[in-house]
C-alpha positions in Angstrom: 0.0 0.0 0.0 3.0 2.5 0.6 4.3 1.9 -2.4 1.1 2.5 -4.5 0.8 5.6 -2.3 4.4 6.4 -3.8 3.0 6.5 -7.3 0.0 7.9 -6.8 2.1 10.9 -5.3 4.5 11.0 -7.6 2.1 11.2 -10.5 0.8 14.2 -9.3 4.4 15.0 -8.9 5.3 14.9 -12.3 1.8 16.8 -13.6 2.4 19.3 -11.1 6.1 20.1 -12.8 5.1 19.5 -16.1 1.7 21.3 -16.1 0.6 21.0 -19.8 -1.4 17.5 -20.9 0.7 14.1 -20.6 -0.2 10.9 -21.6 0.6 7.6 -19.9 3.3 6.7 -22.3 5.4 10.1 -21.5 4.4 9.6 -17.4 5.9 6.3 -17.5 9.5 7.8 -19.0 9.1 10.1 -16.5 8.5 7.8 -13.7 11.6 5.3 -14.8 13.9 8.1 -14.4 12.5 8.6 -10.6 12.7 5.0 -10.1 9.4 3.8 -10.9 9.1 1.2 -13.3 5.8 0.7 -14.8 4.2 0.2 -18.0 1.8 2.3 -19.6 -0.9 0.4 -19.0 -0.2 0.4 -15.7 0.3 4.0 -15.6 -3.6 4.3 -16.9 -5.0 2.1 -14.3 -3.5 4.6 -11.7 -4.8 7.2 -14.2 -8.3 6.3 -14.0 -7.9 6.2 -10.4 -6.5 10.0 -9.8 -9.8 10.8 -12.3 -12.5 9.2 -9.8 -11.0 10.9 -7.0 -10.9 14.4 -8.6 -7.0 15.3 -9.1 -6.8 14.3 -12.6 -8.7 15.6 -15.6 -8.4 14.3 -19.1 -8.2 17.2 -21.9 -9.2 15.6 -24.8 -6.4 12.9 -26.6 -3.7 15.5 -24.8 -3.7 13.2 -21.5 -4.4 14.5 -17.8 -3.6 17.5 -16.2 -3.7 17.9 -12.3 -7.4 19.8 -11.3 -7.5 22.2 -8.2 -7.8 19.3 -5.8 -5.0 17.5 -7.2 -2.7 20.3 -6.6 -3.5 20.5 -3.0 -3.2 17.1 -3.1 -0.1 16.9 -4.1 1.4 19.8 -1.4 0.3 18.0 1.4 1.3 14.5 0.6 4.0 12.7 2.1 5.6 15.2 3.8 8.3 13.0 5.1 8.6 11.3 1.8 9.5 14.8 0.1 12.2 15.6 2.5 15.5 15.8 0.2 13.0 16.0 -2.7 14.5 19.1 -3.6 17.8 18.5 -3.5 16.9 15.1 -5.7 16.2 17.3 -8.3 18.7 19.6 -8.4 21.1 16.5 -8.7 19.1 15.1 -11.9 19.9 18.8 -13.1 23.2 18.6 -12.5 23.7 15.5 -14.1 21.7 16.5 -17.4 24.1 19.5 -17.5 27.0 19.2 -19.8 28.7 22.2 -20.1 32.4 22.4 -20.9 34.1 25.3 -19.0 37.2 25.0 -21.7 35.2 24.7 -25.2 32.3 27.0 -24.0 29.9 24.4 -25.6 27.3 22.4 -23.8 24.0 22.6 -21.5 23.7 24.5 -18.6 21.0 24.8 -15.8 18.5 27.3 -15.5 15.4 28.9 -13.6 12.5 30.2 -15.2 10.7 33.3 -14.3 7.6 34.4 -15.9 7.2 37.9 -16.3 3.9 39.9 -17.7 4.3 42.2 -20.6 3.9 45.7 -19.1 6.1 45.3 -16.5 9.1 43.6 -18.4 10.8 46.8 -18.4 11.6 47.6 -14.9 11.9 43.8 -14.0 14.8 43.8 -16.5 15.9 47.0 -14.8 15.9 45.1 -11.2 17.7 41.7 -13.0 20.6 44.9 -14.8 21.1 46.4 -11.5 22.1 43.0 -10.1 24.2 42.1 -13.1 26.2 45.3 -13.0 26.3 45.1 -9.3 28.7 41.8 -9.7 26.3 39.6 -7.5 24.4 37.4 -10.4 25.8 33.6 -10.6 26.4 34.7 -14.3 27.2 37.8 -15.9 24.0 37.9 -17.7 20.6 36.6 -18.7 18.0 35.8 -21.6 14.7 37.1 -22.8 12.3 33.4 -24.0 9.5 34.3 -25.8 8.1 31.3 -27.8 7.8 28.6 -25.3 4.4 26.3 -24.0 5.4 27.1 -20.4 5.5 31.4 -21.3 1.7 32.4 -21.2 0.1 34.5 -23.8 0.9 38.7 -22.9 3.4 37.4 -21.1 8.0 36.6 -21.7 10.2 34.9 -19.7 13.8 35.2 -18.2 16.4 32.8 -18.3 19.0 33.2 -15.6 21.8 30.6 -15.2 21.6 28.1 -12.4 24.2 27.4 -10.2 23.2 24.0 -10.5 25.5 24.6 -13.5 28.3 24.7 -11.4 27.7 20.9 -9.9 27.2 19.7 -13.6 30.8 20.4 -14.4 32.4 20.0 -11.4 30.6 16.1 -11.6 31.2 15.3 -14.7 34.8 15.9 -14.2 35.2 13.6 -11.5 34.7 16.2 -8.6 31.9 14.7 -6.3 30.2 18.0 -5.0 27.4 18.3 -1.7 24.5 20.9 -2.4 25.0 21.9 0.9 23.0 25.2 2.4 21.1 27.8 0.8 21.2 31.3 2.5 21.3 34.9 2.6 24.4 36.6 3.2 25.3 40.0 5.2 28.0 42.1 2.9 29.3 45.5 3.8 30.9 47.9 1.4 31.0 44.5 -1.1 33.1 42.8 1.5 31.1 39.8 2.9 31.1 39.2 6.8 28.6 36.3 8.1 25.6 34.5 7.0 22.1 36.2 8.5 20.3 32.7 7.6 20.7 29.5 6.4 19.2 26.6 5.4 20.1 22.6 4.4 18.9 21.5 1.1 18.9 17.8 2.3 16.0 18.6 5.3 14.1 20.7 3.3 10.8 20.1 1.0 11.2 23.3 -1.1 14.1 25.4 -2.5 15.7 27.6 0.7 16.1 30.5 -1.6 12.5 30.9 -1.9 11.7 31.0 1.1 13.9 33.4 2.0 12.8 35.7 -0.8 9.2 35.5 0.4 9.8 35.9 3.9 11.8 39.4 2.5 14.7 38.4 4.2 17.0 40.5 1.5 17.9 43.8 1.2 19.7 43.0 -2.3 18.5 46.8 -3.9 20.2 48.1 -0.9 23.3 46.4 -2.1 23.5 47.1 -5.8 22.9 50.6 -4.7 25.3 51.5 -1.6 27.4 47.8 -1.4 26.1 47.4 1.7 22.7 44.5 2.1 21.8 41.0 2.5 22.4 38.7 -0.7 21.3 35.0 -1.5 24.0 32.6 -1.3 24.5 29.1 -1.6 27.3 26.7 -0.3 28.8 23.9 -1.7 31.2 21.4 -0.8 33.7 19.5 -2.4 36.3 16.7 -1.3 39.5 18.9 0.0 42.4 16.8 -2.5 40.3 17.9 -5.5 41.4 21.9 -4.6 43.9 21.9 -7.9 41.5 20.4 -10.2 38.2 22.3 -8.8 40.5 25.9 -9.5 41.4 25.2 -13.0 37.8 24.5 -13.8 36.6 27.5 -12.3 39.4 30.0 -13.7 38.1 28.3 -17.2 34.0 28.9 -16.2 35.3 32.6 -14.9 36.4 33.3 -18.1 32.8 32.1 -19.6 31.2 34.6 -17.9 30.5 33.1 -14.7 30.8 34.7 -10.8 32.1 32.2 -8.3 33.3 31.7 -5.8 32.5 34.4 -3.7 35.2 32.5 -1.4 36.4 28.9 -0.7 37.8 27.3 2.3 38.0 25.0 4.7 36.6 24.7 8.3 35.5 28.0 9.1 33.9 30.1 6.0 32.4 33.6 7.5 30.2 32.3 10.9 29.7 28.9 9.3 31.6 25.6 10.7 31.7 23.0 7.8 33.8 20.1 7.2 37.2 20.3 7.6 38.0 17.9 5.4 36.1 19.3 2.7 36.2 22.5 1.2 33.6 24.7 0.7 32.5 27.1 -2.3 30.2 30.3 -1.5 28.6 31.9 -4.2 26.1 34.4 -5.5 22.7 32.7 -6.4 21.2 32.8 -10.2 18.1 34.2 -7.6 19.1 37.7 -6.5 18.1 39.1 -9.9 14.3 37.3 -8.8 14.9 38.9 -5.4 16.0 42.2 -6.5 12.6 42.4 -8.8 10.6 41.0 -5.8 11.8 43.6 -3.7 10.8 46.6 -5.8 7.2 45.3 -5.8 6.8 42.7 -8.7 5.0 39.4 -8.0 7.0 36.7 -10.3 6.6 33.4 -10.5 10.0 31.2 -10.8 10.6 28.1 -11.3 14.3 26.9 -10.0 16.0 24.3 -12.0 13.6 24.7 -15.2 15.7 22.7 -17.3 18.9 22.7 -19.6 19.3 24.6 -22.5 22.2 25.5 -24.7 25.2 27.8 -23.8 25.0 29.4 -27.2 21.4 30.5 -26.6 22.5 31.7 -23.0 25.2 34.1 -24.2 23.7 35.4 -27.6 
């Protein structure tokens, strides 16, 4: 019964992420990369079930989509089981980016954040001021206009992910720990502690969030005087892979990207890690989202939206 429970949820999991139609062929792809192996006829007996108990609809020969109930449905669910969900993701992410810090070419990670038409001027303002500022993962972002995911009167921005980051350091043999999300304390550009902080493994959604909706940031405060609360994140890596870790990052520096903000071991600001491990602080892809957030406009972002092209990032 727990583990039909399981794929009930994660169904509704995969609708909720997805949110256009999908048919039981596509959910049971989906499902085998999440560990679920079923076949498609399978996937339509649990179909039909979702449908009699109102989270499912069908839309014509499109497949389901998650109704009102299902939504709720799906945020309350498990709890316990979608502890570390989060950080699941962002490692699928990670390993689906395959960017090469020396060629340039390759995938990188990205969020998502949909922004109406009449206010895509000063929103780009807010996401400038951050880039000029020097506290963006990246040193710039992307306008998407044609996609099924942008609504119509409507464009969305593409800001690089650190998640990124993990994809290279990964897929050249560096194991890396998404270890904290916070929000850091900087004065005259120089950073001093962390004000908050929060493990990705404990946590059933993305810390960064949070802390932007709690308005935990003072991030137009920085761009303007140097001096205000910034996301951060921290990740670790195993300490002997030091030489290896730099060269890649001197090549991704030179790509355009803005890490680390500092690396270390033990001791990095008011944090104690492991001090065997070193640890990479950096500037989250979200303080352009926060900066925008803070001056008023209600965005909706999806972290981790996917890979796309570095070409397409950097035209």
């Amino acid at each position: 019964m727990i583990k039909t429970e399981h794929k009930y949820i994660e169904i509704l999991r995969i609708l909720k992420d997805h949110q256009e139609p999908m048919g039981a062929k596509r959910l049971s792809e989906l499902l085998a990369e999440r560990g679920y192996v079923m076949t498609d006829r399978a996937v339509q007996y649990y179909l039909r079930y979702l449908d009699t108990r109102g989270f499912t609809e069908k839309v014509g020969n499109q497949g389901r989509i998650l109704t009102s109930a299902g939504i709720m449905e799906t945020d309350r669910a498990l709890v316990d089981d979608r502890i570390g969900f989060v950080i699941s993701k962002l490692e699928r992410l990670a390993f689906r980016s395959t960017f090469d810090p020396v060629s340039g070419t390759g995938d990188v990670a990205y969020n998502l954040t949909i922004v109406p038409d009449e206010i895509l001027e000063p929103v780009s303002n807010s996401f400038d001021m951050v880039r000029d500022a020097g506290c963006s993962f990246f040193s710039g972002y992307s306008i998407l206009e044609r996609d099924h995911r942008v609504p119509p009167g409507h464009v969305g921005i593409l800001t690089v992910c650190s998640i990124t980051m993990d994809g290279v350091f990964q897929h050249n043999g560096i194991p890396v720990k998404v270890a904290y999300g916070g929000t850091i304390r900087l004065t005259d550009k120089t950073p001093e502690n962390f004000s908050h902080i929060i493990g990705y493994q404990g946590s059933t959604v993305d810390p960064l969030q949070l802390f932007i909706g709690a308005g935990l940031t003072s991030i137009q405060d920085y761009v303007r005087t140097g001096t205000g609360v910034l996301l951060a994140n921290v990740r670790q890596i195993p300490g002997l892979a030091e030489d290896r870790a730099l060269g890649l990052i001197s090549h991704m520096r030179e790509c355009g990207f803005r890490f680390p903000l500092t690396m270390g071991k033990g001791k990095i600001f008011n944090l104690l890690t492991d001090p065997h491990r070193i640890s990479l602080v950096s500037f989250s892809g979200m303080n352009s989202i926060g900066c925008a957030t803070e001056a008023g406009y209600k965005l909706k972002t999806e972290i981790g939206a996917g890979t796309i092209p570095f070409s397409r990032v950097i035209e």
